[in-house]
SEMARLO-53699 format. One line per field, with one value per atom (N, C-alpha, C): residue number from 1; z, x, y; chain. Coordinates in steps of 0.1 Angstrom, whole numbers, padded with zeros to 4 digits, m for minus. Atoms other than C-alpha are relative to their C-alpha. Layout:
// residues N
num (NUM	...)
Z (Z	...)
X (X	...)
Y (Y	...)
chaine (A	...)
END
This chain:
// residues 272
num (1	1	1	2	2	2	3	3	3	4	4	4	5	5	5	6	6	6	7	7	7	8	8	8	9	9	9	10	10	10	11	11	11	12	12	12	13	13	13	14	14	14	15	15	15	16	16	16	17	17	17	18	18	18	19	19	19	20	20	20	21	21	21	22	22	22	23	23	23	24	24	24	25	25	25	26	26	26	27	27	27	28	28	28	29	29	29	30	30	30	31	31	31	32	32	32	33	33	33	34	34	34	35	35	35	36	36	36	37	37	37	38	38	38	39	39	39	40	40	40	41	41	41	42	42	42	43	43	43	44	44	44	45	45	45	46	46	46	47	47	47	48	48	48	49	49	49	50	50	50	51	51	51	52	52	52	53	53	53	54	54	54	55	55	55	56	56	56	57	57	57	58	58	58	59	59	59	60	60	60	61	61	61	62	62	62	63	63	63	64	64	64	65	65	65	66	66	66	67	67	67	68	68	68	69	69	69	70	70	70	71	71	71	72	72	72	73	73	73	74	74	74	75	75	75	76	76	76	77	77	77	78	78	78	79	79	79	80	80	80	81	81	81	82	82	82	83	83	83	84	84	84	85	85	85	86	86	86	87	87	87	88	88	88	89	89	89	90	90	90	91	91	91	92	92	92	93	93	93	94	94	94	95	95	95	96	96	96	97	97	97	98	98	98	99	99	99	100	100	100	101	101	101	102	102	102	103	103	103	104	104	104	105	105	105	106	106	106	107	107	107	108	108	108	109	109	109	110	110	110	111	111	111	112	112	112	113	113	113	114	114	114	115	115	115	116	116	116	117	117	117	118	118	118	119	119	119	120	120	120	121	121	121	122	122	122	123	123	123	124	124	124	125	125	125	126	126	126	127	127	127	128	128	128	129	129	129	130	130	130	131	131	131	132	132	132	133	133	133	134	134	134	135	135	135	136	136	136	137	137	137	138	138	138	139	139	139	140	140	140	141	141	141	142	142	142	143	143	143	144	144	144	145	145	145	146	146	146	147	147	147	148	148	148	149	149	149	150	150	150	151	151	151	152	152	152	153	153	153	154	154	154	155	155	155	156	156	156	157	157	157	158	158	158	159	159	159	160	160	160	161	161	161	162	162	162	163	163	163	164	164	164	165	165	165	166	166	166	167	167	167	168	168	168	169	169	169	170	170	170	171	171	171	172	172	172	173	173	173	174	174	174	175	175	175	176	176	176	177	177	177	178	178	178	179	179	179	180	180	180	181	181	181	182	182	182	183	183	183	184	184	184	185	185	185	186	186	186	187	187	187	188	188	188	189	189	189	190	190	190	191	191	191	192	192	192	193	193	193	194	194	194	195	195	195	196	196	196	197	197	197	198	198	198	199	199	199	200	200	200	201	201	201	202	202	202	203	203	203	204	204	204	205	205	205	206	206	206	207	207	207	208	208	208	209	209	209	210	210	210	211	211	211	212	212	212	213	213	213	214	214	214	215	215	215	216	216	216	217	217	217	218	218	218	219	219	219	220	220	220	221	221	221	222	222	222	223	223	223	224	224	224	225	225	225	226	226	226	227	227	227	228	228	228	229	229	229	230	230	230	231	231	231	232	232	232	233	233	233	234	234	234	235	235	235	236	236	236	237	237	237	238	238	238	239	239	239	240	240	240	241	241	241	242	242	242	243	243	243	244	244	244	245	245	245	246	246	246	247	247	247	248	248	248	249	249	249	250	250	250	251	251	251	252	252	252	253	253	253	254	254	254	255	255	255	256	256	256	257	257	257	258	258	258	259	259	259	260	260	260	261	261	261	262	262	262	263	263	263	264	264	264	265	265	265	266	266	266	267	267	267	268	268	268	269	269	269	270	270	270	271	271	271	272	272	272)
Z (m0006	0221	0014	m0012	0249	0013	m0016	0288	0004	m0002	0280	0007	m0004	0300	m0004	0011	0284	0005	0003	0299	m0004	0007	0283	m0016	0012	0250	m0010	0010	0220	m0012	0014	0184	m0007	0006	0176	0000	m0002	0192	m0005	0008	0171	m0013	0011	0138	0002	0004	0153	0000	m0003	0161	m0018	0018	0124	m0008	0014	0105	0014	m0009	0133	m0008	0003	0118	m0016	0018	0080	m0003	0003	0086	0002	m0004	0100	m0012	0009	0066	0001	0002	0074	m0005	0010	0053	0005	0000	0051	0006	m0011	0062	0012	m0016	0090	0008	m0003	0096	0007	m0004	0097	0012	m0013	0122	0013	m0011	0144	0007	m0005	0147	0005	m0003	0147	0017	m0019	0182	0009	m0010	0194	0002	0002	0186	0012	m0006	0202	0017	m0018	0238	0002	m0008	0239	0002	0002	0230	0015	m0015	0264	0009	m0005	0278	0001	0001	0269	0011	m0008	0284	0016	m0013	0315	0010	m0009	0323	m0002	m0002	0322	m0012	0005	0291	m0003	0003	0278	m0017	0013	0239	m0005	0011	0212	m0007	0007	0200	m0016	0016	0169	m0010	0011	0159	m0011	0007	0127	m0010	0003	0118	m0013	0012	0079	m0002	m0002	0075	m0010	0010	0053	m0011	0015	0014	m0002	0004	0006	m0012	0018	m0028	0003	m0003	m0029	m0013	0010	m0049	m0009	0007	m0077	0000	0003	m0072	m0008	0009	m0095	0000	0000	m0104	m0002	m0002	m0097	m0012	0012	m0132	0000	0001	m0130	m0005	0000	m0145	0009	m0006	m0119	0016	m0016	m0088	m0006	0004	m0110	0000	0001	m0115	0014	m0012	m0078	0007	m0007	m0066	m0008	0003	m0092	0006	m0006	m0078	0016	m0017	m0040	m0002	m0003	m0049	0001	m0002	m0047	0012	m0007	m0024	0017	m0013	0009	0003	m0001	0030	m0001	0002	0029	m0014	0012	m0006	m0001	0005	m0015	0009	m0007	0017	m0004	0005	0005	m0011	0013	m0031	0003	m0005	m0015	0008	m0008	0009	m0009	0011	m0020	m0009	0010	m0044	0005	m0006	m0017	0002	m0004	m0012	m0016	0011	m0050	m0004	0004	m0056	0012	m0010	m0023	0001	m0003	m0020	0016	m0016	0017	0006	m0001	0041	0002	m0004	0053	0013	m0012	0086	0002	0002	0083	m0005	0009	0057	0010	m0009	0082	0011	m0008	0105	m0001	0006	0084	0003	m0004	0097	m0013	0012	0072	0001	m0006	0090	m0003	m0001	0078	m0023	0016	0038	m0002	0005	0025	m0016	0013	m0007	m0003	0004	m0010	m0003	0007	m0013	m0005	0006	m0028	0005	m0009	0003	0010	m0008	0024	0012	m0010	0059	0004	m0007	0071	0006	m0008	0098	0012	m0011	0118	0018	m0016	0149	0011	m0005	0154	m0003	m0002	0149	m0014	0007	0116	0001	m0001	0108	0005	m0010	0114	0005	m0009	0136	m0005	0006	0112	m0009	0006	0101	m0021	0011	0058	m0008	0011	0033	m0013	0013	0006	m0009	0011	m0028	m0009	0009	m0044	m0012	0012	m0076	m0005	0006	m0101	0004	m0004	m0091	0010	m0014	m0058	0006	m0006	m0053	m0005	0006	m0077	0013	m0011	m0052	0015	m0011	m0021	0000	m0003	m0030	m0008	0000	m0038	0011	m0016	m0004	0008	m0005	0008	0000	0003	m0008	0007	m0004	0008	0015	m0015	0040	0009	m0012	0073	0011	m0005	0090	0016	m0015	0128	0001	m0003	0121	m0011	0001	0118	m0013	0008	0096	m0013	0020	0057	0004	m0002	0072	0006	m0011	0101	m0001	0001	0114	m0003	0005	0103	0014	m0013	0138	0015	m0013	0159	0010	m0009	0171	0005	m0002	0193	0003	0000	0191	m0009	0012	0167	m0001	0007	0154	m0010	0016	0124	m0004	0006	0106	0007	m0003	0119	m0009	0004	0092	m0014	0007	0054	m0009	0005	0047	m0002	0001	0052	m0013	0014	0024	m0014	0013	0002	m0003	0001	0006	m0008	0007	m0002	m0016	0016	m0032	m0005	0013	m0048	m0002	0001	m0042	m0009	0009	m0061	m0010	0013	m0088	m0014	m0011	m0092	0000	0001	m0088	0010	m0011	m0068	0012	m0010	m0032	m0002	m0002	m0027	0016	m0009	m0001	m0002	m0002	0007	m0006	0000	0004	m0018	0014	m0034	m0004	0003	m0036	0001	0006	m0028	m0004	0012	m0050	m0014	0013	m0077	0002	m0002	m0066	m0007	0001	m0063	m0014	0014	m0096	m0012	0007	m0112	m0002	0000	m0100	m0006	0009	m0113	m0014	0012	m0146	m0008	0007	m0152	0006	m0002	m0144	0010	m0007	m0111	0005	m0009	m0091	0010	m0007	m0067	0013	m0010	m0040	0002	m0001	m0047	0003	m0002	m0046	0016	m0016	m0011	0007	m0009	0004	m0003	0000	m0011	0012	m0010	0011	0011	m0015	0041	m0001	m0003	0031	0007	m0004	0051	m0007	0010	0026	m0011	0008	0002	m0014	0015	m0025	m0002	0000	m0019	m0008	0004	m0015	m0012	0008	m0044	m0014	0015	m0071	0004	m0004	m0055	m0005	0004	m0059	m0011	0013	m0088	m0009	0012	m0107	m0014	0015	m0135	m0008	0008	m0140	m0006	0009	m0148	m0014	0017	m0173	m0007	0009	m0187	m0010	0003	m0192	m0006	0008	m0205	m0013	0021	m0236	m0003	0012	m0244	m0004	0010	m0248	m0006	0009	m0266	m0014	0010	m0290	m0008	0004	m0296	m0009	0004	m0311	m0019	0012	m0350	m0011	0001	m0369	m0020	0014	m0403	m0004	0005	m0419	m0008	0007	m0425	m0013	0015	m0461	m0006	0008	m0466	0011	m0005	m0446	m0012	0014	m0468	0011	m0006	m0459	m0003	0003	m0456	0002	0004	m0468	0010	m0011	m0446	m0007	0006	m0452	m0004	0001	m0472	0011	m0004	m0459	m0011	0009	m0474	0007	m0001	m0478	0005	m0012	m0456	m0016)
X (0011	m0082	0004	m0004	m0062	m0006	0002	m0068	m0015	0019	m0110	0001	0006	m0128	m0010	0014	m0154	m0014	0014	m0184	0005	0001	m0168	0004	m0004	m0160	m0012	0006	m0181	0003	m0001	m0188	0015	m0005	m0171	0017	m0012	m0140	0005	m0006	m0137	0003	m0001	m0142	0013	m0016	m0112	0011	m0010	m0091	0001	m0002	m0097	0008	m0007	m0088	0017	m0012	m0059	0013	m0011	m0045	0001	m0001	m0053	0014	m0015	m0027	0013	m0011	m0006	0009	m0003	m0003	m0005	0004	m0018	m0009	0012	m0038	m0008	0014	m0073	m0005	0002	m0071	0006	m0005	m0050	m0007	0010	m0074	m0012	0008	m0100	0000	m0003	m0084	m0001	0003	m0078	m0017	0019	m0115	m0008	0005	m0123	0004	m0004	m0101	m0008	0013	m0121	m0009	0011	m0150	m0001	m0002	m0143	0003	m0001	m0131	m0013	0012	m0161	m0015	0006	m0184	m0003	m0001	m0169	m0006	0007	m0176	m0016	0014	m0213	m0005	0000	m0214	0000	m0003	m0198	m0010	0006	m0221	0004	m0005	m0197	m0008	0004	m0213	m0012	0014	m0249	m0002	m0003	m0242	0012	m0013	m0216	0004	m0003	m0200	0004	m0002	m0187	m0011	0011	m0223	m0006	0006	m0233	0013	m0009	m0198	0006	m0003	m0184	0011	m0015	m0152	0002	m0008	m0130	0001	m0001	m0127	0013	m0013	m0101	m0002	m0007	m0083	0005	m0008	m0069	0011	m0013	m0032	0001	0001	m0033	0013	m0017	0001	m0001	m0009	0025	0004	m0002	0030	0022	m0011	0067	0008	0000	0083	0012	m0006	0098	0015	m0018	0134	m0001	m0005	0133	0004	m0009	0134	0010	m0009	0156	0012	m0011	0181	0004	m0002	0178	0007	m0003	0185	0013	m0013	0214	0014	m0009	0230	m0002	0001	0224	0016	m0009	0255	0009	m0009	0282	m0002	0000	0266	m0005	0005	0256	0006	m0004	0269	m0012	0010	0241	m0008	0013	0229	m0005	0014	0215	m0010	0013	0195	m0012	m0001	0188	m0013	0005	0175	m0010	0013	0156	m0010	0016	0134	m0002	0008	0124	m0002	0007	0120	m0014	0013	0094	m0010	0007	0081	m0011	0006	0073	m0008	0004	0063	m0012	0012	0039	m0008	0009	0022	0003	0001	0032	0005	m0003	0036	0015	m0008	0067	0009	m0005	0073	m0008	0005	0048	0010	m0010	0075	0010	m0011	0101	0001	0001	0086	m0009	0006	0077	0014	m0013	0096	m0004	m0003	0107	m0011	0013	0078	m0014	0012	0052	m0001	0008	0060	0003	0006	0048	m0005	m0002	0062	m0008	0007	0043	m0020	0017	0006	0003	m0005	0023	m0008	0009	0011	0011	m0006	0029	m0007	0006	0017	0003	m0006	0017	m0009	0005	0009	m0001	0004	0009	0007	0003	0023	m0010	0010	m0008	0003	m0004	0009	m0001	0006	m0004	m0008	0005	m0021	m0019	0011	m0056	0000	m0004	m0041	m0007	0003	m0049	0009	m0008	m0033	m0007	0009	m0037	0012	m0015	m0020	m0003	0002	m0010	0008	m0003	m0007	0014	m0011	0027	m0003	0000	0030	0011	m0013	0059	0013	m0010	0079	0000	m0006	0077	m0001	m0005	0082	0014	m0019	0117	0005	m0007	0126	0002	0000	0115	0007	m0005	0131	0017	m0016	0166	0002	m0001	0165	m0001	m0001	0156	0014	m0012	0189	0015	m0014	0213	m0002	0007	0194	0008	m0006	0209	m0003	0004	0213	m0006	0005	0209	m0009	0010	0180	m0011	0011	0141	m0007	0009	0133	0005	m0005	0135	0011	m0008	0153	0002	m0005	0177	0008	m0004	0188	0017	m0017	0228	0002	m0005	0235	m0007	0003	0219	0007	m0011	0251	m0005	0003	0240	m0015	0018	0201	m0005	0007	0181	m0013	0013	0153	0009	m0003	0149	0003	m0004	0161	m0011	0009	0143	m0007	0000	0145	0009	m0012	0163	m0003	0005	0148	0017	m0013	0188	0007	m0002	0191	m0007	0005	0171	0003	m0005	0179	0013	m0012	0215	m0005	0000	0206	m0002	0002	0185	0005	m0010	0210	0014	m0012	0238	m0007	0003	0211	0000	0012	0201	m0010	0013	0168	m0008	0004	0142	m0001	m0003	0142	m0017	0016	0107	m0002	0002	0095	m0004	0002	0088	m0012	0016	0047	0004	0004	0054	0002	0003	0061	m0013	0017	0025	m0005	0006	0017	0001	m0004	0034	m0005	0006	0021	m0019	0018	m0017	m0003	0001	m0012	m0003	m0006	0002	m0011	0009	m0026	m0012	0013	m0054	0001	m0004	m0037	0000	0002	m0038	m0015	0013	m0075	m0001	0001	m0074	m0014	0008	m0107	0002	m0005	m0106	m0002	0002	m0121	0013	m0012	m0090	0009	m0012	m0064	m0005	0006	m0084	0009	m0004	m0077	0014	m0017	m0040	0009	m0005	m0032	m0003	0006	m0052	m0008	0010	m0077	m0014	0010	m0108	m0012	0012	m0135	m0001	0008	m0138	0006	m0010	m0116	m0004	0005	m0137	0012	m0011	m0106	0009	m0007	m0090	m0002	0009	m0119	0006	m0003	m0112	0014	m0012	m0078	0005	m0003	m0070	m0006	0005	m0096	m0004	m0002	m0084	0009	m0010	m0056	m0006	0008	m0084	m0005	0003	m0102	0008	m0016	m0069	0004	m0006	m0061	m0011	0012	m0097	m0001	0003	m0095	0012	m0016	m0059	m0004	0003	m0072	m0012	0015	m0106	0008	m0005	m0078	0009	m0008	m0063	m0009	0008	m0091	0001	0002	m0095	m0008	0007	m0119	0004	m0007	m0101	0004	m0005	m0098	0008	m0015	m0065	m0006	m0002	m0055	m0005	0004	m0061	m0013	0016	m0096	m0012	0011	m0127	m0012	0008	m0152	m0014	0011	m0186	m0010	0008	m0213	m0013	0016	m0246	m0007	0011	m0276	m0012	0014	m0304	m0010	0010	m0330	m0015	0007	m0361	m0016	0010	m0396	m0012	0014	m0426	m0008)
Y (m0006	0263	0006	m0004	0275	m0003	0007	0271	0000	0005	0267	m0008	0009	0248	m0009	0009	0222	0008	m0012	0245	0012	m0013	0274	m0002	0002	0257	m0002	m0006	0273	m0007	0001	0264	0011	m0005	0292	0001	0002	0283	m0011	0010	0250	0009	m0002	0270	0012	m0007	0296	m0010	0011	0265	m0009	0005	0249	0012	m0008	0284	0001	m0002	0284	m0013	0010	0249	0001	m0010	0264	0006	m0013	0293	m0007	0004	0268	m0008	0010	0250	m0014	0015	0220	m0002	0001	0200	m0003	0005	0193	m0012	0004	0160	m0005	0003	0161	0016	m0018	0197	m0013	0007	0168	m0010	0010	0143	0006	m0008	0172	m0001	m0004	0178	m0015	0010	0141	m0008	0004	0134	0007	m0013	0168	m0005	0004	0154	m0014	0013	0119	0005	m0004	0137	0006	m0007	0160	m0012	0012	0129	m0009	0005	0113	0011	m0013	0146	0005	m0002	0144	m0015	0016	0105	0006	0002	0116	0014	m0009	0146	0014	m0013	0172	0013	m0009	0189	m0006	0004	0192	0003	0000	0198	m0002	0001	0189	0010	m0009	0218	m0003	0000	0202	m0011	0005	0189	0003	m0003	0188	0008	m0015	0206	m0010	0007	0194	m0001	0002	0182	0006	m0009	0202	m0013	0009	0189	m0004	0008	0169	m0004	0002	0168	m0014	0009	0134	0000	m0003	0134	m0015	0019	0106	0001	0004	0090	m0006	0007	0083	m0016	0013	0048	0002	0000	0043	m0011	0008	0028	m0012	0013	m0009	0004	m0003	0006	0008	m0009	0028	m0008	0010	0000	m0007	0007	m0017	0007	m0010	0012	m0004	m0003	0017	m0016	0013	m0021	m0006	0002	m0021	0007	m0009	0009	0001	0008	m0011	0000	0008	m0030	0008	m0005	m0005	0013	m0011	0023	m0009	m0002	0003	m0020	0013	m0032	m0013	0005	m0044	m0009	0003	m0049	m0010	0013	m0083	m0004	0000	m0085	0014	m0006	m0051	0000	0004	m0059	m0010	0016	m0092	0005	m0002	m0071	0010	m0007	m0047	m0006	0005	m0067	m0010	0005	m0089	0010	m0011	m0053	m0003	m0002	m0053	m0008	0011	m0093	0001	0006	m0095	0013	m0012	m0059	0005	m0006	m0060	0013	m0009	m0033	0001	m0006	m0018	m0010	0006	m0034	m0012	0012	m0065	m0008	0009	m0077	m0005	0005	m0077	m0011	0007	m0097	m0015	0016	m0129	m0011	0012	m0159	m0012	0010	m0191	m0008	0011	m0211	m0002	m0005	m0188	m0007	0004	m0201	m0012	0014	m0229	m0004	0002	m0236	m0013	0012	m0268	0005	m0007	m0252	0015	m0010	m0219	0013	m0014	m0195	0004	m0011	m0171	0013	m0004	m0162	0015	m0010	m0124	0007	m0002	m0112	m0011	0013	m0143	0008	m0003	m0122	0011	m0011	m0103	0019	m0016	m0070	0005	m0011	m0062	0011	m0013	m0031	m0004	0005	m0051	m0009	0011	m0075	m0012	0016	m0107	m0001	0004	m0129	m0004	0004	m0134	m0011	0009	m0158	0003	m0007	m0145	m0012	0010	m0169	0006	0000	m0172	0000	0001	m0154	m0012	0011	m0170	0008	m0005	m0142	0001	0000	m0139	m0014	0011	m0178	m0004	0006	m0176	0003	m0011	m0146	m0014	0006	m0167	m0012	0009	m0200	0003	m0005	m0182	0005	m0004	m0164	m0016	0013	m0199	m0008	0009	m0213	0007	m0010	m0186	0003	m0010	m0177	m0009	m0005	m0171	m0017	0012	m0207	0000	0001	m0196	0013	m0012	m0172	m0003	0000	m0179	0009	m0005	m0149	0006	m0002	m0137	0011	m0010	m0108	0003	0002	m0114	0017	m0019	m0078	m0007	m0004	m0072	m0002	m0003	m0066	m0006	0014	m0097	0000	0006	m0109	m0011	0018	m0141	0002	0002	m0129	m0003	0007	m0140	0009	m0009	m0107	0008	m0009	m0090	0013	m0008	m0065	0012	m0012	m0030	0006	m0010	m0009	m0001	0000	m0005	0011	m0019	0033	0005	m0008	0046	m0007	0013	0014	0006	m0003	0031	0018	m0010	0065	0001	0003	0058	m0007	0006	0031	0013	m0010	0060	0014	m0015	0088	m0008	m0002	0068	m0005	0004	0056	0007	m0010	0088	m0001	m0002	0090	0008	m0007	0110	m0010	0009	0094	m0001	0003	0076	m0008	0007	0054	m0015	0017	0016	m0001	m0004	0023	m0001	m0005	0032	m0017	0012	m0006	m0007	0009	m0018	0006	m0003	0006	m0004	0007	m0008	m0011	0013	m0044	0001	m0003	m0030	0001	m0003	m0014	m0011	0011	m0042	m0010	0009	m0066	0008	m0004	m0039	0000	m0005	m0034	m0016	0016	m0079	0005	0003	m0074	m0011	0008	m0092	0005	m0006	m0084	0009	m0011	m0054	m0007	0008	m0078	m0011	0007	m0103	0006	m0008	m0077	0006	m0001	m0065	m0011	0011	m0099	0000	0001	m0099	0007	m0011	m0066	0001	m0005	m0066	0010	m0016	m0040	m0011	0006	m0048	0005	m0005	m0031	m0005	0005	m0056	0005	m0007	m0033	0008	m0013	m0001	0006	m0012	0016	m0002	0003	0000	0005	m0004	0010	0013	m0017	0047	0000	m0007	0051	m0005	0007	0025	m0003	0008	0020	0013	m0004	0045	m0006	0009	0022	m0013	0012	m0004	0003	m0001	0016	0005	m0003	0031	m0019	0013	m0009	m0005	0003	m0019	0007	m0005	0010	m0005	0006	m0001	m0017	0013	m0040	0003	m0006	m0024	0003	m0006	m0003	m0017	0011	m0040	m0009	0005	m0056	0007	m0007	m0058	m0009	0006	m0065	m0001	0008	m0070	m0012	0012	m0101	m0003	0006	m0122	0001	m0003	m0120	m0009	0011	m0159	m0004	0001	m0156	m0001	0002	m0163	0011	m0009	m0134	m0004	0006	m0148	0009	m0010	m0127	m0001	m0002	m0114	m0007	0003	m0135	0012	m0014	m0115	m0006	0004	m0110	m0005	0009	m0134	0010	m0006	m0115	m0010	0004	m0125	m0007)
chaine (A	A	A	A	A	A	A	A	A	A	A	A	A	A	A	A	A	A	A	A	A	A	A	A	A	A	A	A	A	A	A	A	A	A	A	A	A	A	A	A	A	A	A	A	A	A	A	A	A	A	A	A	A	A	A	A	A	A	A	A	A	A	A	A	A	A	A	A	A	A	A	A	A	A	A	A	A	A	A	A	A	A	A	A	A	A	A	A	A	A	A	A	A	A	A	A	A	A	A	A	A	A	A	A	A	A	A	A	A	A	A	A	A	A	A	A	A	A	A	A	A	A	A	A	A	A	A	A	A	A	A	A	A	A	A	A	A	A	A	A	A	A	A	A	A	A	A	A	A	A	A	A	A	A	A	A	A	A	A	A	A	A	A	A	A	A	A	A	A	A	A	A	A	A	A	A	A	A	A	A	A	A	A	A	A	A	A	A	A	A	A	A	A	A	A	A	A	A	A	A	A	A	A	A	A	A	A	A	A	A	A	A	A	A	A	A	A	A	A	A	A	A	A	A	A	A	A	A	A	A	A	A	A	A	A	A	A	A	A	A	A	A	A	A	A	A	A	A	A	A	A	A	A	A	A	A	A	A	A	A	A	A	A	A	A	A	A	A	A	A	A	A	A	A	A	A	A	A	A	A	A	A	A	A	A	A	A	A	A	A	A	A	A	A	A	A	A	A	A	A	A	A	A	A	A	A	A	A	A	A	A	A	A	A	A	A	A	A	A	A	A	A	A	A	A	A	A	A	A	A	A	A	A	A	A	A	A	A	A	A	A	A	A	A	A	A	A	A	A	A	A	A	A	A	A	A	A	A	A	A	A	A	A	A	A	A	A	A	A	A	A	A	A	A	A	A	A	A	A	A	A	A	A	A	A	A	A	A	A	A	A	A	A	A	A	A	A	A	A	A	A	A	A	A	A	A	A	A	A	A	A	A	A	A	A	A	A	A	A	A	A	A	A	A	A	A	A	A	A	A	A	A	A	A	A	A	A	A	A	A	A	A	A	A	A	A	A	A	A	A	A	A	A	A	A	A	A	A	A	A	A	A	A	A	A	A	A	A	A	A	A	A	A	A	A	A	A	A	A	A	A	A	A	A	A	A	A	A	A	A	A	A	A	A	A	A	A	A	A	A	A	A	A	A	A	A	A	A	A	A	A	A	A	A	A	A	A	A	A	A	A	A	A	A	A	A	A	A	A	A	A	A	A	A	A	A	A	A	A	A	A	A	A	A	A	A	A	A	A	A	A	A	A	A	A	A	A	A	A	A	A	A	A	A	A	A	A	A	A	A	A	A	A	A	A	A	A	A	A	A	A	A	A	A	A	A	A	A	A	A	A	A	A	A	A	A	A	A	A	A	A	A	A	A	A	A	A	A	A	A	A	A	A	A	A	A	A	A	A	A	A	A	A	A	A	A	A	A	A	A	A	A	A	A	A	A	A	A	A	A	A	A	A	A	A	A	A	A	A	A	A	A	A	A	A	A	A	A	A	A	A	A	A	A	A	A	A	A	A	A	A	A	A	A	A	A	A	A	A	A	A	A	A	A	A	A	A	A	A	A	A	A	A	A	A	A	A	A	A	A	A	A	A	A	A	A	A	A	A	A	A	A	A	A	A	A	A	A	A	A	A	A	A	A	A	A	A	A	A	A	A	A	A	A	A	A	A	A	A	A	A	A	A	A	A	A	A	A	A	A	A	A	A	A	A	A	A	A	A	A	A	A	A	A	A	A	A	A	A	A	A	A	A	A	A	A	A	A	A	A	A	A	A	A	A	A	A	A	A	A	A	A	A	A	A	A	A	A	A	A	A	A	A	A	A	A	A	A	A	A	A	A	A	A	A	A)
END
C-alpha cells in the first residue's frame, strides 16, 4: 500500500493491494492472511481513534481450493528408512525418529523434544508436549499402539545413557539437548532411495490416515494429535478415506450361503 497514511487508506487501495499479491503468484490463502493481519492492525486503528471506518469491512476472502494430499505409501517410508543405512551417519536414530513420526501422528519438532520420563510403559501412554512448547501449548498423552510401544521399548534398550531424551542431538558433547533437526536426514535417505523428496508432516498424515481408515472416531484421532476442534478438521480433510474404507467393507459382505449351510425357507404368509 505504499507510504499511505491510515486517514488516507481507501477500500480501494486493499482491493489494488490483493490483485497486487495475485500477479505476484501467491496463493489464495496466503492472499487471505495478508488481508487478515490488515484487518487486525486497522481494527486497533479503529480502538485507538486514529480512524473512523474499516476499510476492509465486509470484504470476502478469496476462494480457496484445498489440495487433497496424497497418502504417502508404507513401501515408500520403508524404501526410504532402508536406503538411511548406507547414505547418512546417522541412520538408526534416523529410522527411530521416523518411524515415531509414523507410529504417534506427532509433529515435527514436538517429537524431538519428548524426554524418557514422559513414557510410561506401565499404563501404555506417552506424554507430548509436556514442555509447554507445543503448537497449543498442552500437554496430551497419547496411548501406546503395539507398534509404537515395540518401537519405544527397543529405543529404550539401546538409548543414550547420559541423555534424558528419545533423541539426544549427535553433537551434545558434555550437554545433554536434543537433536534439532533430521530434514538433511531425509533428504539424503530419499535421494539414495529414490524417491520423490517429501516432508516429516506426510508422516502424521500417514498416521491420521491410518487411524481413519481402522474406523477410529474423528474425535479420538482429534485428541491423538492435538487438534482442538473435536475432529472438525479431520472429517474435512479425511473423511473420504472413511467412506472410501466403509464401501470396500460394504463390497466384502456376502450374502451367499456356504455349501454345507441348510437354507431356511421364508415363512408364508397365513390369511386373516
Amino acid at each position: 500500500m505504499g507510504a499511505l497514511t491510515l486517514k488516507q487508506l481507501h477500500r480501494t487501495h486493499v482491493h489494488t493491494a490483493i490483485a497486487d499479491l495475485t500477479k505476484a503468484d501467491l496463493s489464495p490463502r496466503t492472499t487471505n492472511l495478508y488481508v487478515i493481519t490488515c484487518r487486525s492492525v486497522l481494527k486497533r486503528a479503529v480502538e485507538e481513534g486514529l480512524i473512523h471506518d474499516l476499510p476492509t469491512h465486509g470484504l470476502r476472502p478469496q476462494k480457496v481450493s484445498h489440495r487433497k494430499r496424497e497418502l504417502i505409501p508404507l513401501p515408500t517410508c520403508t524404501a526410504v528408512m532402508e536406503a538411511a543405512t548406507g547414505a547418512i551417519k546417522n541412520a538408526l536414530q534416523f529410522v527411530d525418529y521416523f518411524s515415531f513420526l509414523l507410529f504417534s501422528g506427532s509433529r515435527e519438532r514436538e517429537a524431538l523434544r519428548v524426554r524418557w520420563a514422559e513414557v510410561d510403559f506401565e499404563n501404555g501412554q506417552a506424554a507430548i508436549g509436556s514442555d509447554g512448547l507445543a503448537k497449543n501449548h498442552e500437554v496430551r498423552r497419547v496411548d501406546l499402539n503395539p507398534a509404537l510401544e515395540s518401537l519405544l521399548r527397543a529405543m529404550h534398550g539401546r538409548r543414550a545413557p547420559d541423555s534424558q531424551w528419545l533423541f539426544p542431538s549427535p553433537q551434545r558433547g558434555g550437554q545433554d539437548i536434543p537433536a534439532k533437526t533430521f530434514r538433511e536426514n531425509l533428504r539424503l535417505a530419499c535421494a539414495a532411495a529414490p524417491v520423490d523428496l517429501f516432508g516429516f508432516h506426510d508422516a502424521r498424515h500417514y498416521f491420521i490416515s491410518t487411524c481413519v481408515m481402522a474406523g477410529i472416531d474423528f474425535m479420538s484421532i482429534a485428541a491423538r494429535v492435538g487438534h482442538k476442534d473435536s475432529g472438525v478438521l479431520i472429517g474435512k480433510v479425511y473423511g473420504h478415506l472413511a467412506d472410501e474404507h466403509r464401501k470396500r467393507q460394504a463390497r466384502r459382505l456376502s450374502f451367499q450361503p456356504a455349501k454345507d449351510a441348510k437354507v431356511v425357507p421364508m415363512p408364508k404368509e397365513t390369511a386373516a
